[in-house]
C-alpha positions as CSV (number, residue, x, y, z in Angstrom):
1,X,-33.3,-30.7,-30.1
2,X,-31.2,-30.0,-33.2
3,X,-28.9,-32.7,-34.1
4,X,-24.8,-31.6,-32.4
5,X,-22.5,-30.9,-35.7
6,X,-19.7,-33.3,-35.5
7,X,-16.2,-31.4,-34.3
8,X,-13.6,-31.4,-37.2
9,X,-10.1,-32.6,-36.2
10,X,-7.6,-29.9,-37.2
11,X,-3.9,-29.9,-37.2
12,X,-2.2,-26.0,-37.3
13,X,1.4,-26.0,-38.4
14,X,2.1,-22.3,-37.8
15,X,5.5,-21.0,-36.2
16,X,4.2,-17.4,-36.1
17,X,2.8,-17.7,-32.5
18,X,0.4,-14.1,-33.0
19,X,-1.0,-16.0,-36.2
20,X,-1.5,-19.1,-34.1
21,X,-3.7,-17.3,-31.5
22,X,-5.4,-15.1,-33.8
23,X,-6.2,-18.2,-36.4
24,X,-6.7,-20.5,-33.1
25,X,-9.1,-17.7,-31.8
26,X,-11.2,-17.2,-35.2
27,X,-11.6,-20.9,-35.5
28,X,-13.1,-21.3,-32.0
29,X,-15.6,-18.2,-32.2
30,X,-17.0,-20.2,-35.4
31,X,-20.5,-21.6,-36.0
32,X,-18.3,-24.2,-37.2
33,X,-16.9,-27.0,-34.7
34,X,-13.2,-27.3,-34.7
35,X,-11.1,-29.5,-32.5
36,X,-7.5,-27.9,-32.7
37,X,-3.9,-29.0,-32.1
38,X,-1.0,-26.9,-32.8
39,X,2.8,-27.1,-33.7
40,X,5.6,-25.1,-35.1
41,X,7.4,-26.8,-37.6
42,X,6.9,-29.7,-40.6
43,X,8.8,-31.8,-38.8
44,X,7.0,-32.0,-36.0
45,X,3.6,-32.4,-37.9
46,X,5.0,-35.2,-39.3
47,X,6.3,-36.9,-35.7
48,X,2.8,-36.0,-34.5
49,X,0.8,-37.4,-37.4
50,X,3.5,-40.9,-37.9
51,X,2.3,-41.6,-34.0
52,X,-1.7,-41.7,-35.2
53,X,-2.5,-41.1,-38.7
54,X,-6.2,-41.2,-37.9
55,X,-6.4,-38.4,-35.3
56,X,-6.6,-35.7,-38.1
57,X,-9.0,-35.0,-40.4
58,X,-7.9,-31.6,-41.9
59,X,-4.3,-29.8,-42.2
60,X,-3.6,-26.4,-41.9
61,X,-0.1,-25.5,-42.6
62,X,2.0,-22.2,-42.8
63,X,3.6,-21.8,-46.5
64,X,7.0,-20.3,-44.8
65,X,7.6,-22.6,-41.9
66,X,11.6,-23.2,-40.7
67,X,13.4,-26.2,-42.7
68,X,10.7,-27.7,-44.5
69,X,8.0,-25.3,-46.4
70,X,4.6,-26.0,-46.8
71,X,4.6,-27.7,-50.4
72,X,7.4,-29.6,-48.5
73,X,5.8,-31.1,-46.1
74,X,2.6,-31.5,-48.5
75,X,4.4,-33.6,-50.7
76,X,5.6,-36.1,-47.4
77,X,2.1,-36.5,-46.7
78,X,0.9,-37.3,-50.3
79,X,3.9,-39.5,-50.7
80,X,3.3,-41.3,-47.3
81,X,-0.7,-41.8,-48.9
82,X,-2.3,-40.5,-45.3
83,X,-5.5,-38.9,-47.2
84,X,-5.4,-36.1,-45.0
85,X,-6.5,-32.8,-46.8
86,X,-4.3,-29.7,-46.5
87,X,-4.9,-26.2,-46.8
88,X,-1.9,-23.8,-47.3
89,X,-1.8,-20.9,-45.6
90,X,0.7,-17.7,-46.7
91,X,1.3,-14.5,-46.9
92,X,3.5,-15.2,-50.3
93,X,0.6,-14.8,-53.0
94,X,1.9,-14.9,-55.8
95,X,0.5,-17.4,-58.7
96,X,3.9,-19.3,-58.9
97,X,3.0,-20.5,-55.2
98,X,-0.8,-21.3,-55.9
99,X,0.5,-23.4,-58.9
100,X,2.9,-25.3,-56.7
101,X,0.6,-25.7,-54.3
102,X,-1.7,-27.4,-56.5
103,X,0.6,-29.3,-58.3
104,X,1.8,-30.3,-54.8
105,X,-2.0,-31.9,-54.3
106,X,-3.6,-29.9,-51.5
107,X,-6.9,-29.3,-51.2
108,X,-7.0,-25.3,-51.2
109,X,-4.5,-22.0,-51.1
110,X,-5.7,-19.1,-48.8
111,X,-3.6,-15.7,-48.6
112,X,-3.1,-14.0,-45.2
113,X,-4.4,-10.7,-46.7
114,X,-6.7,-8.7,-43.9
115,X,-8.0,-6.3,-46.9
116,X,-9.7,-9.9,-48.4
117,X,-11.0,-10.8,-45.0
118,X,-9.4,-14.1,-45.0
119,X,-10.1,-15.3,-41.7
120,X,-13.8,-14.8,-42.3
121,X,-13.4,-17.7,-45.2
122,X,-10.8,-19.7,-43.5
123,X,-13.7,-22.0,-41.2
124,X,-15.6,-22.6,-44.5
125,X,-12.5,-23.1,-46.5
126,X,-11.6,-25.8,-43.7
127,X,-15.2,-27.6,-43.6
128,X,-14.8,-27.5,-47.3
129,X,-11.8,-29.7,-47.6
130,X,-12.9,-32.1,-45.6
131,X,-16.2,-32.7,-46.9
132,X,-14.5,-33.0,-50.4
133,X,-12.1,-36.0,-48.7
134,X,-15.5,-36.9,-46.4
135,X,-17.1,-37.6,-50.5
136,X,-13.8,-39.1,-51.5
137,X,-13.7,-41.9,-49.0
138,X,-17.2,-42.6,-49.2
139,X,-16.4,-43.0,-52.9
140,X,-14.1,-45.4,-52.7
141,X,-15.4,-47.4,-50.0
142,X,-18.7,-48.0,-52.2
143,X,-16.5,-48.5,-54.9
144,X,-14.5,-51.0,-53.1
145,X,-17.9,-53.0,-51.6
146,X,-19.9,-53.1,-55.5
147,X,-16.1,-54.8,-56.6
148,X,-16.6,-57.3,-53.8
149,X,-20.2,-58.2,-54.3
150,X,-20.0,-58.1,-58.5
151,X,-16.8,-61.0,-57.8
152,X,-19.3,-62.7,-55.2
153,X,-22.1,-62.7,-57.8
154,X,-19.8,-64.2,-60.3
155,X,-18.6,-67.0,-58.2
156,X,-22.7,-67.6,-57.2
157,X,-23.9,-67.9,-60.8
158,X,-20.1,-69.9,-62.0
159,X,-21.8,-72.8,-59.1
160,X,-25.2,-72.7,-59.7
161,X,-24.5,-72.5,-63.7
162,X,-22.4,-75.7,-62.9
163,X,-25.2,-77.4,-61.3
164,X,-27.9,-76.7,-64.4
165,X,-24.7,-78.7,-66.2
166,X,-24.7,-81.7,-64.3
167,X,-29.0,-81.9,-64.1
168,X,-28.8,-81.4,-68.2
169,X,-26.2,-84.0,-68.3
170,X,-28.4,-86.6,-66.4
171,X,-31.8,-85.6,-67.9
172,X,-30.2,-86.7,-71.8
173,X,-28.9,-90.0,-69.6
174,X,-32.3,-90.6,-68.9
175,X,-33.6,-89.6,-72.6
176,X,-31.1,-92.1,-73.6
177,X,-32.3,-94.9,-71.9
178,X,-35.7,-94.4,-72.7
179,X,-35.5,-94.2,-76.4
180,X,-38.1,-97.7,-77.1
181,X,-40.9,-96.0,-78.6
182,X,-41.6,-92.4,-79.9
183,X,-44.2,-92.4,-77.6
184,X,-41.9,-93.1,-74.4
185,X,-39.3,-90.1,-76.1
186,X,-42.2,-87.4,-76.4
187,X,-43.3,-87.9,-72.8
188,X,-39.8,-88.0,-70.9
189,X,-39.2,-84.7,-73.2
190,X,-42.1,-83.0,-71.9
191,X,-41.0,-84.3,-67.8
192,X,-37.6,-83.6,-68.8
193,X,-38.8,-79.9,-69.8
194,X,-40.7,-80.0,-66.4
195,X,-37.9,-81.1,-64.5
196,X,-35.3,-78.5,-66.4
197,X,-37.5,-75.3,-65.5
198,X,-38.4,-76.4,-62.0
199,X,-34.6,-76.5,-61.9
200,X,-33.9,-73.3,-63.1
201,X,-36.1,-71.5,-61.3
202,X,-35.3,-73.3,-58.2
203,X,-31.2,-71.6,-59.5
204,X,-32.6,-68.3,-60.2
205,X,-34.2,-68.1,-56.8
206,X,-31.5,-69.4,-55.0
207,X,-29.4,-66.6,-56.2
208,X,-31.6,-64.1,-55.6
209,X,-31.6,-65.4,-51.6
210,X,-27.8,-65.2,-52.3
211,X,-27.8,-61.7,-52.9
212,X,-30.4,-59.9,-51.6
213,X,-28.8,-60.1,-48.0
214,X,-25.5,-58.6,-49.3
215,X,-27.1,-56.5,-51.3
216,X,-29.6,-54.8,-49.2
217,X,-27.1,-54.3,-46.4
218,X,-24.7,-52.2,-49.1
219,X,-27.5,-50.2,-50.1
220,X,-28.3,-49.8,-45.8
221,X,-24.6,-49.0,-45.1
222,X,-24.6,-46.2,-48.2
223,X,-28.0,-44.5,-47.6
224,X,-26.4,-44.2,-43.6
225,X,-23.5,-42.7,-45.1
226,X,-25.7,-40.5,-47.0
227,X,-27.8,-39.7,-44.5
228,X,-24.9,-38.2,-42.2
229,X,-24.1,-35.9,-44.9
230,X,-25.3,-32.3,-44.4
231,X,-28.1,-31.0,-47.5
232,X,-25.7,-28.8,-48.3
233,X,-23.1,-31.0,-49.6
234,X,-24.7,-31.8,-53.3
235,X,-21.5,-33.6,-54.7
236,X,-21.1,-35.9,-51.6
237,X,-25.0,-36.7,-52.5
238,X,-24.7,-36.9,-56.4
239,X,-21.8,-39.6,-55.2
240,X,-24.0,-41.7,-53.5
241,X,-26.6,-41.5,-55.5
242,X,-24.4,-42.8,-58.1
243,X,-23.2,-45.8,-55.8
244,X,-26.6,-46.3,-55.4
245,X,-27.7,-46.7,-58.7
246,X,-24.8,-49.1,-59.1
247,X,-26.1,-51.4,-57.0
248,X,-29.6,-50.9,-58.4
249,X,-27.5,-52.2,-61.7
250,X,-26.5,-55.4,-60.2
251,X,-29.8,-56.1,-59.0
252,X,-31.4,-55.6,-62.3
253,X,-28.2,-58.0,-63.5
254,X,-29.3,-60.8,-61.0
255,X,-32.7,-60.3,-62.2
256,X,-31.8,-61.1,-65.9
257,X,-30.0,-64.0,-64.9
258,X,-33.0,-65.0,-63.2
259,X,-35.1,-64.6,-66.3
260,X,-32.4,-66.2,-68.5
261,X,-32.6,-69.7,-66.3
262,X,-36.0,-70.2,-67.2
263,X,-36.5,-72.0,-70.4
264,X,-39.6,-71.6,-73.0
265,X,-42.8,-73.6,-72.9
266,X,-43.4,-71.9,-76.5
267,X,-41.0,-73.9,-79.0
268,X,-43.7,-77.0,-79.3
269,X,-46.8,-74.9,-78.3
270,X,-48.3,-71.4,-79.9
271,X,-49.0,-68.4,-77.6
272,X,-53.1,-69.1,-77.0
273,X,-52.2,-73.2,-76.9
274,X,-49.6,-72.3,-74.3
275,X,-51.5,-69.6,-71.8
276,X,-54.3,-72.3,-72.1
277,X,-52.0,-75.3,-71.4
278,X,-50.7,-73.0,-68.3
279,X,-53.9,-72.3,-67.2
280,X,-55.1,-76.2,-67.4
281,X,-52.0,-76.9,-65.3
282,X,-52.7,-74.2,-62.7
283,X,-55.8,-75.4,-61.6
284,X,-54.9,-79.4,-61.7
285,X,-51.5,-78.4,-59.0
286,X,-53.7,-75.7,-56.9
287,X,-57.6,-76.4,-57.4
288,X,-58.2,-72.8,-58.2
289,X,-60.7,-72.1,-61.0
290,X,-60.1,-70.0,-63.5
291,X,-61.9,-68.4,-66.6
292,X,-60.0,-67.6,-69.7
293,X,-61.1,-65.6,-72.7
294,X,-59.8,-64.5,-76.0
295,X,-60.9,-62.5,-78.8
296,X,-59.4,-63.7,-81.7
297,X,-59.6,-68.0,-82.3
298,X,-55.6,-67.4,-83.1
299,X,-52.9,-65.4,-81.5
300,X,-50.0,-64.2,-84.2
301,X,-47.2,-62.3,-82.5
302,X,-43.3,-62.8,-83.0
303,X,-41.6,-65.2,-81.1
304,X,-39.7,-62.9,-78.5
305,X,-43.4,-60.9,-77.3
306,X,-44.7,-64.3,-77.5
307,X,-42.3,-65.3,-75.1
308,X,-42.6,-62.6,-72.5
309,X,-46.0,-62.6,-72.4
310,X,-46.1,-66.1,-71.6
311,X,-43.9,-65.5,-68.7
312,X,-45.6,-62.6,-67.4
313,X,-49.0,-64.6,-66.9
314,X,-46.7,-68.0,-65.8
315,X,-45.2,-65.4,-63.0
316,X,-49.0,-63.8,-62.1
317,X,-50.1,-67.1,-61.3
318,X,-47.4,-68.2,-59.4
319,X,-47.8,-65.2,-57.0
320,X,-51.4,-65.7,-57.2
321,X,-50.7,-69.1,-55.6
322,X,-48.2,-67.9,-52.9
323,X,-49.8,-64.7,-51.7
324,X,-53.8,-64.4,-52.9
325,X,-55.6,-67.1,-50.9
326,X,-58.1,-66.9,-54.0
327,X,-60.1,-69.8,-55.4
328,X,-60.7,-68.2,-58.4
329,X,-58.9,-66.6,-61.5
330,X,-60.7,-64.4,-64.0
331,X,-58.0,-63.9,-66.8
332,X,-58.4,-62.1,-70.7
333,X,-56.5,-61.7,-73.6
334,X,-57.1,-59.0,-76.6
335,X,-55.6,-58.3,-79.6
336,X,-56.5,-55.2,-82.2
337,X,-54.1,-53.4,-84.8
338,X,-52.6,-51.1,-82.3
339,X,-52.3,-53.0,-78.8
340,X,-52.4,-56.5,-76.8
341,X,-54.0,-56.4,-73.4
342,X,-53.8,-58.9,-70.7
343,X,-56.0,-58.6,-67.8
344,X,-55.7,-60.7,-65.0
345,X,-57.6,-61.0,-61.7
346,X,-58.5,-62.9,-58.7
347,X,-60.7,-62.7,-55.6
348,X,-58.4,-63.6,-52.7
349,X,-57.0,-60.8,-50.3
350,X,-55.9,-57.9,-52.5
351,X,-52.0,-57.1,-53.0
352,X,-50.8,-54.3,-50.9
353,X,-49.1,-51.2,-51.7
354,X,-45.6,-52.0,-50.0
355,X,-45.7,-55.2,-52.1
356,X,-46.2,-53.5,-55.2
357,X,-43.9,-51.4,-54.9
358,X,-41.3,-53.4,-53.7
359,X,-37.8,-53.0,-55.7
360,X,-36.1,-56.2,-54.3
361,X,-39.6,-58.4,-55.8
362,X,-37.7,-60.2,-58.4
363,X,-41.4,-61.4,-59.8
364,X,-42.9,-57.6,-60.0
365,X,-40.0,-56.1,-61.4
366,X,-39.5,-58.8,-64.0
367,X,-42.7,-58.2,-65.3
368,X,-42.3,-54.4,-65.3
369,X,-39.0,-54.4,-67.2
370,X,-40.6,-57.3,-70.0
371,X,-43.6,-54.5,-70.6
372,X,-41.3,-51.7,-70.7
373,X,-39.0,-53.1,-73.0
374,X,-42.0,-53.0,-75.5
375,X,-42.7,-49.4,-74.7
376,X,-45.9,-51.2,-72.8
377,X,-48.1,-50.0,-69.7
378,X,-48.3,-52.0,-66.7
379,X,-51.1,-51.3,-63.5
380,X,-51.2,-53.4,-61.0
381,X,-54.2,-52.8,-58.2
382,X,-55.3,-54.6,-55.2
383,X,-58.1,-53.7,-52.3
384,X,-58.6,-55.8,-49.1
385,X,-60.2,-58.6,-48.9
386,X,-61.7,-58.1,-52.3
387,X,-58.7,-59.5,-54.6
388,X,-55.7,-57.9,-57.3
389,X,-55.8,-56.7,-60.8
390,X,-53.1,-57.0,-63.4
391,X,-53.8,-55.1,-66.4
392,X,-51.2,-55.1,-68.9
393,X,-51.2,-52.6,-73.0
394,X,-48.4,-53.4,-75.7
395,X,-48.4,-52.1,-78.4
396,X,-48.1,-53.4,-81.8
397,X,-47.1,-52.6,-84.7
């Protein structure tokens, strides 16, 4: 069964009572649901609406009404910040009276002029001003939830920034105490480099966890919104699409303070040293095997590439670990004069489809947006049961 249209809450301030019926009468024969109250004057509109500002969702008001006009009462209602759109309705058209009207702030001006068929446009006139307040609320309600969950975020990395302070702090009181032989100072560097990383990563998780609750149920309560909006309504979905990508910006903002957290492993060590100094350390935490090869006995790239690569195979591995159930890692590295591959796979269970393209994988789309930034290619594969491929092209120039 086709979904019911939702009834539109109207308010008719008309003291003409043949233009009542006939307007009441047009409205109801419709395609368009209308739920209609009437009255005769501003004043009592404004008794009507003081009692329950929320029963109304659309006003349609008479320009020549007795004591207060139309652009009267429109301007009581604008002052009084109800959000209620108003149409005027007149038989006055003249463009002195659309300007004021305007001016005034309603939503739309419609003439009573049988020869220009108005009451055949007055439903769709209606439908449109609410819709256009419908987008406006929904605006401002996304508007009003990214403000609360950008000043949550900043509170969330202000504490866990404090915390990386006070492990610093006590890793150079350790370095301090241990300063007896060079010897002694190189090792406690390299576990105090250990120690810092594990704890930045352990941050950068921890506010991923933060967000990703209050950030998946914004996006949940705008794509509902979104979804309750008829097709029709392109602006109310251009909106939302644009709330959305907002949020998709603070997600890629979390992820960059995720990446930022992690120190280097490449200040002491080159880019070949390193990737074989990672792999070495993979297989003594995990037993896993692996197999590394490279095609050139040195690796010269500048220091920033050399750095993301280096995280993209540190981050392969970890999920490797975590999801693959492999005992084995096959792993290559290639440079030429145009390109750097990387080519990474593994024979455990194979990577799915939903995981790969998952947008709230912190991991994945870390990777993606290091390869990008290099104008780079990135394919990731995976069959069951028979492992997962990583193939990564940069190039160089």
């Amino acid at each position: 069964m086709p979904k019911k249209e939702k009834s539109i809450k109207l308010l008719l301030i008309e003291d003409n009572e043949h233009d009542t019926l006939i307007i009441s009468k047009t409205l109801k024969s419709s395609e368009i649901i209308f739920d209609i109250r009437s009255c005769r004057s501003a004043e009592e509109a404004i008794s009507i609406i003081e009692k329950n500002p929320e029963e109304f969702e659309v006003l349609l008001v008479d320009y020549l009404l007795p004591g207060k006009n139309g652009l009267e009462f429109c301007k009581i209602i604008i002052e009084k910040k109800l959000e209620i759109p108003i149409v005027i309705l007149t038989g006055k058209g003249t463009l002195e009276v659309a300007v004021s009207a305007i001016k005034a702030g309603v939503s739309d001006y419609i003439i009573k002029d049988n020869q220009l068929n108005f009451l055949e446009f007055l439903p769709y006139t209606l439908r449109n001003a609410y819709a256009k307040q419908q987008e406006i609320n929904a605006r401002i309600s996304a508007e009003k939830e990214l403000l609360k969950n950008q000043r949550e975020l900043k509170i969330i990395v202000e504490e866990k920034t404090s915390d990386l302070s006070a492990t610093v702090k006590k890793l150079s009181e350790e370095i301090s105490k241990h300063k007896k032989t060079q010897k002694q100072l190189r090792n406690l560097i390299r576990a105090s480099q250990n120690d810092r990383e594990n704890e930045r990563i352990k941050i950068a998780r921890d506010i991923h966890d933060d967000l990703g609750q209050i950030l998946a149920l914004l996006k949940l309560n705008l794509s509902m919104v979104k979804s309750n909006i008829p097709p029709s309504e392109k602006n109310s979905h251009e909106t939302l699409n644009e709330s959305l990508n907002l949020i998709e910006g603070v997600i890629k903002t979390v992820q960059q303070i995720a990446v930022e957290l992690r120190p280097t492993m490449l200040d002491t060590l080159g880019l070949k040293d390193a990737l074989l100094w990672q792999c070495d350390n993979f297989k003594e935490k995990t037993g896993i095997k692996y197999e590394m090869n490279f095609n050139k006995k040195t690796i010269n790239l500048n220091k920033e590439l050399s750095i993301d690569i280096f995280r993209i195979f540190q981050e392969a591995l970890t999920n490797i670990v975590r999801h693959s159930k492999a005992d084995k890692v096959s792993a290559s590295f290639t440079e030429d004069k145009n390109s750097i591959t990387l080519n990474i796979e593994d024979n455990g269970i194979g990577i799915k489809e939903s995981s790969i393209n998952n947008i709230h994988s912190v991991g994945l789309t870390g990777m993606r947006e290091r390869v990008h930034s290099w104008g780079g290619k990135i394919n990731i594969q995976g069959k069951k049961n028979k492992g997962s491929i990583l193939n990564i092209i940069i190039p160089v120039k």
